[in-house]
Jmol script that loads the backbone (N, CA, C; Angstrom):
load data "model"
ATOM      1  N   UNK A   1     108.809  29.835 -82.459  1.00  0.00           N
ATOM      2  CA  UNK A   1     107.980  31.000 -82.171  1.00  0.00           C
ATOM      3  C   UNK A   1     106.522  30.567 -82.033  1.00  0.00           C
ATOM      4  N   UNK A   2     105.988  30.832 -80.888  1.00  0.00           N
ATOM      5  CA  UNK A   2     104.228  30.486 -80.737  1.00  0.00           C
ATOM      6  C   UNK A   2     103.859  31.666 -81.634  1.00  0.00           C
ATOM      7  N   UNK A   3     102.464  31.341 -82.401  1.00  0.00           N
ATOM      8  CA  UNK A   3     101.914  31.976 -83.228  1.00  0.00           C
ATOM      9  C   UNK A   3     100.591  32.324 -82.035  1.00  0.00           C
ATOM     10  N   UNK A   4      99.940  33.094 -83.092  1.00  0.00           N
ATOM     11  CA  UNK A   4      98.755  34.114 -82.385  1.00  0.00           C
ATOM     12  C   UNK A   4      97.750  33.046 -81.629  1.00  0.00           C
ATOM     13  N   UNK A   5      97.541  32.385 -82.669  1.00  0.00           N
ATOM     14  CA  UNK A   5      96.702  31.504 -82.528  1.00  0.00           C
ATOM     15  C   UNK A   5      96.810  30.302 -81.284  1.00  0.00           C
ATOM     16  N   UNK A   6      98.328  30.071 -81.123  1.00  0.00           N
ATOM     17  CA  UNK A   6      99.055  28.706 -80.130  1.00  0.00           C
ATOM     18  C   UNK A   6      98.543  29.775 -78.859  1.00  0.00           C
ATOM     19  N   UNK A   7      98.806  31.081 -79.029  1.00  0.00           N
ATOM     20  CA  UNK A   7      99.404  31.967 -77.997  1.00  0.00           C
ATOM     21  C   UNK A   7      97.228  32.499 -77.284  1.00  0.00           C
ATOM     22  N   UNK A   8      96.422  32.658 -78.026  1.00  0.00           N
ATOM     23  CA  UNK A   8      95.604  32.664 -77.840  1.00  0.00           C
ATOM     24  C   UNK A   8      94.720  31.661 -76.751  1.00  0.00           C
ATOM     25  N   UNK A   9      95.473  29.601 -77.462  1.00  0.00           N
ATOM     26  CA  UNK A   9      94.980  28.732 -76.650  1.00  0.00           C
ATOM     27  C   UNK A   9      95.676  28.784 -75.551  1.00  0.00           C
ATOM     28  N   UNK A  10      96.953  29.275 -75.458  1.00  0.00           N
ATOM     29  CA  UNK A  10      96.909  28.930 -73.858  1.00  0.00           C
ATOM     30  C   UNK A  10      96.351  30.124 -73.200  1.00  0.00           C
ATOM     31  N   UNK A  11      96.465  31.170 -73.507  1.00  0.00           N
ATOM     32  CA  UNK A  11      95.841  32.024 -72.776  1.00  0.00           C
ATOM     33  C   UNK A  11      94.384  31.950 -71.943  1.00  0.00           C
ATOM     34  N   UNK A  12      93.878  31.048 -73.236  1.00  0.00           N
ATOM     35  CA  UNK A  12      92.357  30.303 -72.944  1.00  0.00           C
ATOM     36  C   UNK A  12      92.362  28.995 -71.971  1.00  0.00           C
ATOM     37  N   UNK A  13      93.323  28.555 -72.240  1.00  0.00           N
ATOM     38  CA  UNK A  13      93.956  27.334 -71.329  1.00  0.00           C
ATOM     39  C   UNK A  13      94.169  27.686 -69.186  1.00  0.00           C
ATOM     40  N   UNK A  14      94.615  28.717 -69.452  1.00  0.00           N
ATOM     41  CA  UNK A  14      95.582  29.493 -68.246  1.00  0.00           C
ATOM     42  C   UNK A  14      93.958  30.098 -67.887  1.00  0.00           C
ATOM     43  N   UNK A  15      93.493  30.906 -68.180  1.00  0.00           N
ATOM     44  CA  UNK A  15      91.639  31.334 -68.343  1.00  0.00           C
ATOM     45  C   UNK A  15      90.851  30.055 -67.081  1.00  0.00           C
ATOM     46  N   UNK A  16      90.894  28.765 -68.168  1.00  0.00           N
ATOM     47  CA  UNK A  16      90.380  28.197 -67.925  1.00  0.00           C
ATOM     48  C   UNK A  16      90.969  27.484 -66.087  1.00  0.00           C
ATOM     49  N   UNK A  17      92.097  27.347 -66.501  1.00  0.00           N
ATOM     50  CA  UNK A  17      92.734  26.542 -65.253  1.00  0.00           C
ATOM     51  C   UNK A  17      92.336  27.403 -63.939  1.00  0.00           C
ATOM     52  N   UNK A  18      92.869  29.150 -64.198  1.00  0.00           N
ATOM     53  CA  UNK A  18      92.271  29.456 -63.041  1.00  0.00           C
ATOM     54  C   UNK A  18      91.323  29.575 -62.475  1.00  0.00           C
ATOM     55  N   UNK A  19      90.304  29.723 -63.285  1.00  0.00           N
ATOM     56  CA  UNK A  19      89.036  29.881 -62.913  1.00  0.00           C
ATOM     57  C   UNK A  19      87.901  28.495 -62.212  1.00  0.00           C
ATOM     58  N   UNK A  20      89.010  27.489 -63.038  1.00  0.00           N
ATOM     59  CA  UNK A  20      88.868  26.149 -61.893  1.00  0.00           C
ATOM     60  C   UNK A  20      88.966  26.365 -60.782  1.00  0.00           C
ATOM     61  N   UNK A  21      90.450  26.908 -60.353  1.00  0.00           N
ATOM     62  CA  UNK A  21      90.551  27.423 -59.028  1.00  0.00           C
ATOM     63  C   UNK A  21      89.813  28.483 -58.500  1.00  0.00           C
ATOM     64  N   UNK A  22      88.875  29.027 -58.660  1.00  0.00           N
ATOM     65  CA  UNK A  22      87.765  29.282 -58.022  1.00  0.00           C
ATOM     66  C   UNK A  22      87.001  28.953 -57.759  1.00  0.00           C
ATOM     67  N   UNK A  23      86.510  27.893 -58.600  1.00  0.00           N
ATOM     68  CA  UNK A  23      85.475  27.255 -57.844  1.00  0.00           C
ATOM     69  C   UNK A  23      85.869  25.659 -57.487  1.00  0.00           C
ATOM     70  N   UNK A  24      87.144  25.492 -57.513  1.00  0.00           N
ATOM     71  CA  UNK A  24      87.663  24.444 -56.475  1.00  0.00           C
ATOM     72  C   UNK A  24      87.527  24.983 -55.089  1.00  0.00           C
ATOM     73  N   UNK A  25      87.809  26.622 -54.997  1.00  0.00           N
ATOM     74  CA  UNK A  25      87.815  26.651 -53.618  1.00  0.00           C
ATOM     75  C   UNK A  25      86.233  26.883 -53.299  1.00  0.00           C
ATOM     76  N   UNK A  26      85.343  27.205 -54.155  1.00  0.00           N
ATOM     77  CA  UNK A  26      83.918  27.607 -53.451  1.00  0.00           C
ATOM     78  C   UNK A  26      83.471  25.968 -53.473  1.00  0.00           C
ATOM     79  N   UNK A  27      83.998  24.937 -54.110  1.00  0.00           N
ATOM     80  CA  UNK A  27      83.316  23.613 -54.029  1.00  0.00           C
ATOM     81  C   UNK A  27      83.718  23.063 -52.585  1.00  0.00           C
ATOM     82  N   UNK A  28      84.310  23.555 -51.391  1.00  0.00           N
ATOM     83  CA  UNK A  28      84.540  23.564 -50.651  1.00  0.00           C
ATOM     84  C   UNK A  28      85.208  21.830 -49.502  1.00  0.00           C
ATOM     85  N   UNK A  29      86.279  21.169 -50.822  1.00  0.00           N
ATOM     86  CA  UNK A  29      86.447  20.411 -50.351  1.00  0.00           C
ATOM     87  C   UNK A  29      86.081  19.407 -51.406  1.00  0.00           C
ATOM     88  N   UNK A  30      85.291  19.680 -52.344  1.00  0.00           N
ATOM     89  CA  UNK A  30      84.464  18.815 -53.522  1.00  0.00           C
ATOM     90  C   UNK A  30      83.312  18.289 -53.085  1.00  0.00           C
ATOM     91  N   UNK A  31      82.920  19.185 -51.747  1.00  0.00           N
ATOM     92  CA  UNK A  31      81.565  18.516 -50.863  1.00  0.00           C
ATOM     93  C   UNK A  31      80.409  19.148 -51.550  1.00  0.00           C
ATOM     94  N   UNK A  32      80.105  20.629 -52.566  1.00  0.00           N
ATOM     95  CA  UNK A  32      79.378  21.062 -53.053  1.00  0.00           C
ATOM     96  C   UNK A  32      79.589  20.703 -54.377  1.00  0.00           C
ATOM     97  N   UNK A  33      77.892  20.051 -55.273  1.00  0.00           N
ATOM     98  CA  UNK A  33      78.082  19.524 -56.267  1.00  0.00           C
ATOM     99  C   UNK A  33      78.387  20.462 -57.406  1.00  0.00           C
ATOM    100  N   UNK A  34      77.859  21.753 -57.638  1.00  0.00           N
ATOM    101  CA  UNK A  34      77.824  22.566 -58.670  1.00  0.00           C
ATOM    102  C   UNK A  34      79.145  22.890 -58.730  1.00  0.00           C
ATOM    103  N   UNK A  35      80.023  23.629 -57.805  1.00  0.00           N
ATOM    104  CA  UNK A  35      81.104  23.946 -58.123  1.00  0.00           C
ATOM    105  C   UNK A  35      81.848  22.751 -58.231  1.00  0.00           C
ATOM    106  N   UNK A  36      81.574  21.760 -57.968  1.00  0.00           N
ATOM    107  CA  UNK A  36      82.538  20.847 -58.277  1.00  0.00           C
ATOM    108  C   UNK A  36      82.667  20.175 -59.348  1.00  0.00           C
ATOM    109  N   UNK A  37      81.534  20.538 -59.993  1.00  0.00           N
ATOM    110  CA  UNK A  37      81.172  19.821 -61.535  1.00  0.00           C
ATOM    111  C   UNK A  37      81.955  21.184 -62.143  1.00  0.00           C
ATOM    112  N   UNK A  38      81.706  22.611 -62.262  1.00  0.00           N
ATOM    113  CA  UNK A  38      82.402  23.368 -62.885  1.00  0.00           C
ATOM    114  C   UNK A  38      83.538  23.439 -62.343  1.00  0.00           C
ATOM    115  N   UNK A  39      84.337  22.831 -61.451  1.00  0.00           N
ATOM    116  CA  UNK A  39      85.794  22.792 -61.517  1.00  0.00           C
ATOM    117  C   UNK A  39      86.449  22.067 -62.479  1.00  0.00           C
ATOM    118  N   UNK A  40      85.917  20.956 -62.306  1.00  0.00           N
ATOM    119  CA  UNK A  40      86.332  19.921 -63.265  1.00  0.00           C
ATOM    120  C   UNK A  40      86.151  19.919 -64.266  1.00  0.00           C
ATOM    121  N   UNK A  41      84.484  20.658 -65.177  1.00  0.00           N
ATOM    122  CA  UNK A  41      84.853  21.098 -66.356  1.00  0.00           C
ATOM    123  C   UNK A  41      85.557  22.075 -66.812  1.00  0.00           C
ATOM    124  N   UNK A  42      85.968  23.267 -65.627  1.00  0.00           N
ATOM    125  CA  UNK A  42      87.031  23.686 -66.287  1.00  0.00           C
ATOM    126  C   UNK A  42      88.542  23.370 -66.846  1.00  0.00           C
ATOM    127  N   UNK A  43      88.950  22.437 -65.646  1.00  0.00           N
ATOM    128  CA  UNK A  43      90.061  21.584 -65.860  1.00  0.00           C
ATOM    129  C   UNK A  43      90.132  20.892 -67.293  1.00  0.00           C
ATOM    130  N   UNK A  44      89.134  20.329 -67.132  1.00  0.00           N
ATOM    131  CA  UNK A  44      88.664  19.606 -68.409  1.00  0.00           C
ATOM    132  C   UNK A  44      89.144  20.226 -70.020  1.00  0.00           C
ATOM    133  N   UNK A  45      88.354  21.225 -69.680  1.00  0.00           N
ATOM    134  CA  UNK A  45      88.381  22.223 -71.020  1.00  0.00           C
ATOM    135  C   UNK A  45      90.080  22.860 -71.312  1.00  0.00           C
ATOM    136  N   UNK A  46      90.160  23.144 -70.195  1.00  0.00           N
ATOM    137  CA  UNK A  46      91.923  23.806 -70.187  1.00  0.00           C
ATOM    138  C   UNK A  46      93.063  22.994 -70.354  1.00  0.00           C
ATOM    139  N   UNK A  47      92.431  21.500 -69.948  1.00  0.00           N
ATOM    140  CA  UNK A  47      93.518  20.597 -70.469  1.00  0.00           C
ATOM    141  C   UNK A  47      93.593  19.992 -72.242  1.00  0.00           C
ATOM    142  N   UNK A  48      91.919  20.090 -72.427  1.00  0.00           N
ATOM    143  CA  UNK A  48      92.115  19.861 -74.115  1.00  0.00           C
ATOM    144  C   UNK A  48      92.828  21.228 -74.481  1.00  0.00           C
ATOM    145  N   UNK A  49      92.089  22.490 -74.386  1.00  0.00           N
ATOM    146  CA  UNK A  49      92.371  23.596 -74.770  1.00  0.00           C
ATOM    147  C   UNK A  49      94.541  23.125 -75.076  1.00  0.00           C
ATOM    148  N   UNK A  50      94.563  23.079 -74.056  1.00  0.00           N
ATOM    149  CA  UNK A  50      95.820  23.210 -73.996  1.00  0.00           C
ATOM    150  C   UNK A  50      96.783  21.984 -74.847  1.00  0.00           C
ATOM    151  N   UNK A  51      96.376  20.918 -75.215  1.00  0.00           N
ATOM    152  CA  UNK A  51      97.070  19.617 -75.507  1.00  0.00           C
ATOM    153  C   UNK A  51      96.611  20.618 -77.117  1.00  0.00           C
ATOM    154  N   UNK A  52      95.589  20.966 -77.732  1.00  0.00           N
ATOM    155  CA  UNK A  52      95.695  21.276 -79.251  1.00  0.00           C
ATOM    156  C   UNK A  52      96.386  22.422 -79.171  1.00  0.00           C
ATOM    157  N   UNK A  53      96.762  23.344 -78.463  1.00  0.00           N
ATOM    158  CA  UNK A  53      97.626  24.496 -78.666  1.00  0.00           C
ATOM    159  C   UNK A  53      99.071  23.502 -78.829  1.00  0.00           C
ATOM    160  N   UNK A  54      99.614  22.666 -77.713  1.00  0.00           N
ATOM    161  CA  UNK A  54     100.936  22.051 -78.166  1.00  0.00           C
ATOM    162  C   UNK A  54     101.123  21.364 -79.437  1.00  0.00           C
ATOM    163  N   UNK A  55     100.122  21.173 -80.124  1.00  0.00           N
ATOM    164  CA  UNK A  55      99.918  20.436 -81.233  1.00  0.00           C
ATOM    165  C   UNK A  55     101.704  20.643 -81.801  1.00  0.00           C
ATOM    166  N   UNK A  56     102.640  21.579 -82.013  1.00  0.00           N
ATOM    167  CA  UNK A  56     103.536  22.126 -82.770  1.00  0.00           C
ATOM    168  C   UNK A  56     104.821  22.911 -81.785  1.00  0.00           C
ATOM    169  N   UNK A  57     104.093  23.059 -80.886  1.00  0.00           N
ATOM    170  CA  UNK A  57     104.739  23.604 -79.694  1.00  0.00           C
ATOM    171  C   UNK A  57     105.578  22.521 -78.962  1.00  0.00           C
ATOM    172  N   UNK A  58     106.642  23.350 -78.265  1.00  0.00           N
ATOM    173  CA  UNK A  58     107.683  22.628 -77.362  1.00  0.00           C
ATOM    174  C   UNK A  58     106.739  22.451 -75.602  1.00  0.00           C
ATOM    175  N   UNK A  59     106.705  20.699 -75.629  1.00  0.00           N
ATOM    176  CA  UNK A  59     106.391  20.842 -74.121  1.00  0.00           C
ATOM    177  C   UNK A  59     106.200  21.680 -73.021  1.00  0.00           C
ATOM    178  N   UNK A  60     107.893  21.545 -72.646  1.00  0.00           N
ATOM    179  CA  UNK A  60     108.144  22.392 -71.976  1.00  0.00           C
ATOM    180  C   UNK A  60     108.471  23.785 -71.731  1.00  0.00           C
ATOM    181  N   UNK A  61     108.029  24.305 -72.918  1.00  0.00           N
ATOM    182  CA  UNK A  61     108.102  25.813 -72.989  1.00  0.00           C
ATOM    183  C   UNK A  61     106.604  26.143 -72.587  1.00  0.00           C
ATOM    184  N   UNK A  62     105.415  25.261 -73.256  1.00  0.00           N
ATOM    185  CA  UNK A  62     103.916  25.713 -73.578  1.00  0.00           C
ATOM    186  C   UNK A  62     103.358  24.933 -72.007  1.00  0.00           C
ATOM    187  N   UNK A  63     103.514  24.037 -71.691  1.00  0.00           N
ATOM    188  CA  UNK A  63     103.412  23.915 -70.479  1.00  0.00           C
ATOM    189  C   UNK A  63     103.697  24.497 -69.187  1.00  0.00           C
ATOM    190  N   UNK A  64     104.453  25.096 -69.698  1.00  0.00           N
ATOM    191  CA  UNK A  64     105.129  26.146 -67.975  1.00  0.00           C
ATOM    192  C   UNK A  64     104.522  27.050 -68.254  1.00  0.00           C
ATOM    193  N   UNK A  65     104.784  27.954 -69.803  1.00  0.00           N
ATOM    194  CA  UNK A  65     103.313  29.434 -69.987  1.00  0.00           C
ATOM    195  C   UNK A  65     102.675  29.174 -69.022  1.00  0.00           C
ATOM    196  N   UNK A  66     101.791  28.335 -69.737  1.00  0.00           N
ATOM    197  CA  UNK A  66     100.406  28.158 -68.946  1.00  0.00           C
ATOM    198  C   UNK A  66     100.216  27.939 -67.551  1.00  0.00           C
ATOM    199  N   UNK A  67     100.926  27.484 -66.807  1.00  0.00           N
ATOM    200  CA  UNK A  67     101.569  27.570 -65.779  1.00  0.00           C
ATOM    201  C   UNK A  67     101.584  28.939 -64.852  1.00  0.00           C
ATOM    202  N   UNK A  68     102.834  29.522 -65.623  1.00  0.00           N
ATOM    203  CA  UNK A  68     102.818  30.893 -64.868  1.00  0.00           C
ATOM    204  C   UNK A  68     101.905  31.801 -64.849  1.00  0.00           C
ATOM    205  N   UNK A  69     101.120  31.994 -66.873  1.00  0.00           N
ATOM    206  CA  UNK A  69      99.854  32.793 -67.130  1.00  0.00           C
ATOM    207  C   UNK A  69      98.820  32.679 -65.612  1.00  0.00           C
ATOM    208  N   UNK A  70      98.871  30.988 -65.067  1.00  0.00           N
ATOM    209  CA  UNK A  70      97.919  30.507 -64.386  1.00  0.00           C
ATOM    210  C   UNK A  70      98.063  31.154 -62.734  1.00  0.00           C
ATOM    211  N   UNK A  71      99.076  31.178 -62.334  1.00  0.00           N
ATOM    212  CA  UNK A  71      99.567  32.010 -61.378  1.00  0.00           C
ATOM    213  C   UNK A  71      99.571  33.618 -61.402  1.00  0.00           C
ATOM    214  N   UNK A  72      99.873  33.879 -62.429  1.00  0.00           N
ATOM    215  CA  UNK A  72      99.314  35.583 -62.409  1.00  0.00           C
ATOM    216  C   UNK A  72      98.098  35.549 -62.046  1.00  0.00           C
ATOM    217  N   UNK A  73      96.930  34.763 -63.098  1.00  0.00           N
ATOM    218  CA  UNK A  73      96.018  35.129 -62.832  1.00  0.00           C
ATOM    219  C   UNK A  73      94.737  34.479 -61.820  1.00  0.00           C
ATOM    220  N   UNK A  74      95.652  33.241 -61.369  1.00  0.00           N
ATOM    221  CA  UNK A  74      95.009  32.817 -59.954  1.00  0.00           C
ATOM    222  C   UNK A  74      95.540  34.122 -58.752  1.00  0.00           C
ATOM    223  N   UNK A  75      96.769  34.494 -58.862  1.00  0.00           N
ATOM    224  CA  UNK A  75      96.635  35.364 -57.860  1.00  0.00           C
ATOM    225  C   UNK A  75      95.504  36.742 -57.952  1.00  0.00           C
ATOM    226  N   UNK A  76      95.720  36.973 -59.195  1.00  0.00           N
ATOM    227  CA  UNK A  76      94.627  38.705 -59.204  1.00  0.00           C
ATOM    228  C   UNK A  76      93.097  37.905 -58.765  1.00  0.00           C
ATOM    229  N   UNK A  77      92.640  37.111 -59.226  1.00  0.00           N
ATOM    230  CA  UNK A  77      91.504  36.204 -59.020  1.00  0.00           C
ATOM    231  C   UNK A  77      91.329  35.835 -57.717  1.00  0.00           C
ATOM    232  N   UNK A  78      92.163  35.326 -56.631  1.00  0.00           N
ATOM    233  CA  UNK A  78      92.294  35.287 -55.331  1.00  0.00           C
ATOM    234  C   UNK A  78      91.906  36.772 -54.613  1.00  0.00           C
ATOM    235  N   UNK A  79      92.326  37.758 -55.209  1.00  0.00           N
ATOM    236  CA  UNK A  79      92.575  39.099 -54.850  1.00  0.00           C
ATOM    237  C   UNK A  79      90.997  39.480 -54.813  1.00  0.00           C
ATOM    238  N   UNK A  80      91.241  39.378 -55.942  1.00  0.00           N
ATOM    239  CA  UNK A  80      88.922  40.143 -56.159  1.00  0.00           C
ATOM    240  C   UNK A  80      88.253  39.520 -55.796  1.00  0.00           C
ATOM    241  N   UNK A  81      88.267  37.844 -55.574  1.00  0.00           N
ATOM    242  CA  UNK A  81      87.023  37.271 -55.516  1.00  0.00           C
ATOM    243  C   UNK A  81      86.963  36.738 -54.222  1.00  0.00           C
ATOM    244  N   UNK A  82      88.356  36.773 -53.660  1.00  0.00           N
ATOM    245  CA  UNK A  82      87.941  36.257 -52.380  1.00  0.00           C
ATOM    246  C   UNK A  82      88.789  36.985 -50.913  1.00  0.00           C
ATOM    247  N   UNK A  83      89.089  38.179 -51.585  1.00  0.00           N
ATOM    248  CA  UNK A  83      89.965  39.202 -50.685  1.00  0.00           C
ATOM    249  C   UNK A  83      91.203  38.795 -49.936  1.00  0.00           C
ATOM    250  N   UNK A  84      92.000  38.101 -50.743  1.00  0.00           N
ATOM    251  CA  UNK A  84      93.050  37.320 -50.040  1.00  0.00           C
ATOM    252  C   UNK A  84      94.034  38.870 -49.937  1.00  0.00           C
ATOM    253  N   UNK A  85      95.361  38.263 -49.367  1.00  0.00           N
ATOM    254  CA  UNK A  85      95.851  39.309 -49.271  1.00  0.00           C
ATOM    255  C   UNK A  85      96.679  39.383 -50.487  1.00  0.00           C
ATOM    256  N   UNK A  86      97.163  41.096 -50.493  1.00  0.00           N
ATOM    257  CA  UNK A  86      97.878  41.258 -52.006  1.00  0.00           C
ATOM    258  C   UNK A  86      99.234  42.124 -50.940  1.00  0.00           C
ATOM    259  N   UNK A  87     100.448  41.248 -51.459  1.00  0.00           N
ATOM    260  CA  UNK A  87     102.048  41.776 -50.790  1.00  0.00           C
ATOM    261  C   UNK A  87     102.580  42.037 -52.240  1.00  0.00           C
ATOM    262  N   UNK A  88     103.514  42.234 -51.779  1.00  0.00           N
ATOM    263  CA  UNK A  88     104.850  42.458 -52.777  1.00  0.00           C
ATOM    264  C   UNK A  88     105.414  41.198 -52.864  1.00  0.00           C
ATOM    265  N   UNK A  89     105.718  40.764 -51.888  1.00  0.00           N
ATOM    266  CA  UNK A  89     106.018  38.982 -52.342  1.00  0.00           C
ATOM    267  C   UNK A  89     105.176  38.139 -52.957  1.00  0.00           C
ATOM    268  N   UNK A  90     104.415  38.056 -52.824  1.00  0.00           N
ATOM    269  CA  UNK A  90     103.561  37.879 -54.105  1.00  0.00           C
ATOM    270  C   UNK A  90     103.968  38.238 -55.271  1.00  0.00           C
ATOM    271  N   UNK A  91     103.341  39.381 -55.359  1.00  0.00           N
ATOM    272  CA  UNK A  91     104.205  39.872 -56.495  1.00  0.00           C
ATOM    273  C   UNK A  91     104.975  39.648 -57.027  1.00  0.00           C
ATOM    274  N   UNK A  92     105.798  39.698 -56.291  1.00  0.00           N
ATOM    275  CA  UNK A  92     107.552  39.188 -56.783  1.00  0.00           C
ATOM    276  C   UNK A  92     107.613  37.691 -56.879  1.00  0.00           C
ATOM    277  N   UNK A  93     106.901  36.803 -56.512  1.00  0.00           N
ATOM    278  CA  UNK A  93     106.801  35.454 -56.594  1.00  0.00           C
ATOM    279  C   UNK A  93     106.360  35.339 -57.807  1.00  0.00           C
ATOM    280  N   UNK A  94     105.341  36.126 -58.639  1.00  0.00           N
ATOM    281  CA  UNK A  94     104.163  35.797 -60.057  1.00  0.00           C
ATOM    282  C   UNK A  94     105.466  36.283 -60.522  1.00  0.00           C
ATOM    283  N   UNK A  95     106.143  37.115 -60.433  1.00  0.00           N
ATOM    284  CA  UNK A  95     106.573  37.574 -61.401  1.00  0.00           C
ATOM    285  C   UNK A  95     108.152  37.596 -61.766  1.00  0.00           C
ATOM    286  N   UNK A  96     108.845  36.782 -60.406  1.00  0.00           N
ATOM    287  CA  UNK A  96     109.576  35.460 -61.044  1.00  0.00           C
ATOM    288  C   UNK A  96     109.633  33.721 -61.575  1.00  0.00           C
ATOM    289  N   UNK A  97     108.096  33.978 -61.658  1.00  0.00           N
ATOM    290  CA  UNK A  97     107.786  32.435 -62.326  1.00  0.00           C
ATOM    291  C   UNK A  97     107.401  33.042 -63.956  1.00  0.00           C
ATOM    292  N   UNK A  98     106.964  34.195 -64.186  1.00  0.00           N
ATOM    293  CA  UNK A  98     106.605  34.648 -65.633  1.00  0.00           C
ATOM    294  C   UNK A  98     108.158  35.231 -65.674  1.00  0.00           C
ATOM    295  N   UNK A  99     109.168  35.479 -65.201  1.00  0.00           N
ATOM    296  CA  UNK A  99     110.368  35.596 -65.862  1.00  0.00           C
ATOM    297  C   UNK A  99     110.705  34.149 -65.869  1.00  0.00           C
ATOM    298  N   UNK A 100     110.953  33.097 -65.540  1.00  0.00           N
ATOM    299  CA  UNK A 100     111.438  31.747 -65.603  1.00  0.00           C
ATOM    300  C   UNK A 100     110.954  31.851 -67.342  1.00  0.00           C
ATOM    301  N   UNK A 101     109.544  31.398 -67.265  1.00  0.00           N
ATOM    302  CA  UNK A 101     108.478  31.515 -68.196  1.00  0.00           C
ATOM    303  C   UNK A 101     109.159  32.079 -69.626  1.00  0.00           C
ATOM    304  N   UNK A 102     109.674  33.226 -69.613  1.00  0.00           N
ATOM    305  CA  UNK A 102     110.091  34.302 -70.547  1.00  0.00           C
ATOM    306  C   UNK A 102     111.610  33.569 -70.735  1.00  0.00           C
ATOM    307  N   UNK A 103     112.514  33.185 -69.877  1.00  0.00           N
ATOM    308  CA  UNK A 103     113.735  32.838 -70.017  1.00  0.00           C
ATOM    309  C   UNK A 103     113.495  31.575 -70.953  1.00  0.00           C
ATOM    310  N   UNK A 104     112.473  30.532 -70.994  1.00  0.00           N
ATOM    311  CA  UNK A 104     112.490  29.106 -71.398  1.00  0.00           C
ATOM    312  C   UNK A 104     112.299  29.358 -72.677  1.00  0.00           C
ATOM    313  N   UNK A 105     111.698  30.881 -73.655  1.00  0.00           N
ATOM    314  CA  UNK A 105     111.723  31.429 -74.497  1.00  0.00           C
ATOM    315  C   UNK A 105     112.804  31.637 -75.174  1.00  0.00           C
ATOM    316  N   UNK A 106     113.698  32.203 -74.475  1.00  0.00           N
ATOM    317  CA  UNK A 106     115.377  32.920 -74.727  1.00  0.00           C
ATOM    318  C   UNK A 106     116.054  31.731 -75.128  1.00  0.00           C
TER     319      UNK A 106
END
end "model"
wireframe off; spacefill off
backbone 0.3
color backbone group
């Protein structure tokens, strides 16, 4: 069972990863320096973040979370910040990788 606390870092982890992916895409290639320095420290941060949440945790259960968390919320993040399009397949794509996610639980 992830505790509040495991369940907190990845959340912060998944946080972090996507929000890399925002400004991976405004670093435009890694040709702009600012976003490209905050991509990478986000990466950065989301990958420690994430290695002390497994501290106790199963690999491959806490690794895929974060994963899917990261896909939910790279897609809503795609959505607002850069007006991509929003389908139902989509949809249905996030939200058979957070059932995978939920099954590796079961």
């Amino acid at each position: 069972m992830v505790s509040w606390k495991e369940l907190v870092l990845l959340v912060l982890s998944s946080v972090c990863f996507a929000g890399g992916g925002i400004f991976m895409k405004l670093s435009e290639g890694a040709s702009r320096v600012l976003p490209t320095l905050a991509f990478l420290a986000l990466f950065l941060v989301g990958a420690v973040v994430l290695a002390i949440a497994m501290r106790r945790g199963e690999l491959g259960v806490m690794y895929i979370a974060v994963l899917g968390l990261e896909a939910a919320l790279t897609l809503v993040f795609s959505i607002a910040f850069f007006h991509e399009s929003f389908s139902s397949t989509r949809v249905l794509a996030v939200v058979l990788i957070l059932a995978g996610v939920a099954l590796l639980r079961w």
